[in-house]
C-alpha positions in Angstrom: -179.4 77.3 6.6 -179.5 79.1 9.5 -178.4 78.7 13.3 -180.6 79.2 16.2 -179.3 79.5 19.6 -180.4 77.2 22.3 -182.0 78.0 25.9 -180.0 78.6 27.9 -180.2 78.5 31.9 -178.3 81.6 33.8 -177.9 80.7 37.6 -178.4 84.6 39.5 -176.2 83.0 42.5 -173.1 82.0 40.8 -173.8 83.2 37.5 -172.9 80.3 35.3 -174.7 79.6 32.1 -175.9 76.2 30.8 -178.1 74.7 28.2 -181.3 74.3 29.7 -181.7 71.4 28.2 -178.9 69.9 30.4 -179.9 71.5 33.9 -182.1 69.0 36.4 -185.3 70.0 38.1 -186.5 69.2 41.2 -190.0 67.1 41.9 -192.1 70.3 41.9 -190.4 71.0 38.3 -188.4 74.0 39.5 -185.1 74.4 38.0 -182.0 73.5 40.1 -178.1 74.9 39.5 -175.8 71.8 38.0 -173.2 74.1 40.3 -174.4 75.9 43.2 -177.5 73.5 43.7 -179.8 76.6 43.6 -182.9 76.3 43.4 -185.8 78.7 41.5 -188.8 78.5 43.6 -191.4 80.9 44.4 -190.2 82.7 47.6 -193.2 82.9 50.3 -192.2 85.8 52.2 -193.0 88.1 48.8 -196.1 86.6 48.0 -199.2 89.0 48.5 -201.3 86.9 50.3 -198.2 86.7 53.2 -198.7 90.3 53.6 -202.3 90.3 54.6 -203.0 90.1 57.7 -205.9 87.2 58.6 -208.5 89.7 59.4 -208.1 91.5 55.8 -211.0 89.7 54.6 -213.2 90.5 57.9 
């Protein structure tokens, strides 16, 4: 019989690993840190379409 290993969630803020099955996500459905509270959600500022300028299109 063999063994697989779980999912696992690895927080890049305070680095601690959990089962994923036991880590909560917010109302979006982005995963949240049981420890630090942080939060993996897509991060505006690098998004292409906030580095065009309005006029891009024009």
């Amino acid at each position: 019989m063999s063994t697989e290993k779980a999912a696992t969630f690895d927080c890049p803020e305070c680095d601690v690993s959990a089962p994923s099955t036991s880590v909560p996500y917010d109302s979006l459905g982005y995963v949240v840190c049981p420890v630090c509270g942080y939060a993996a959600t897509p991060n505006a500022e690098d998004s292409p379409v906030a580095e065009r300028s309005p006029s891009a299109g024009d």
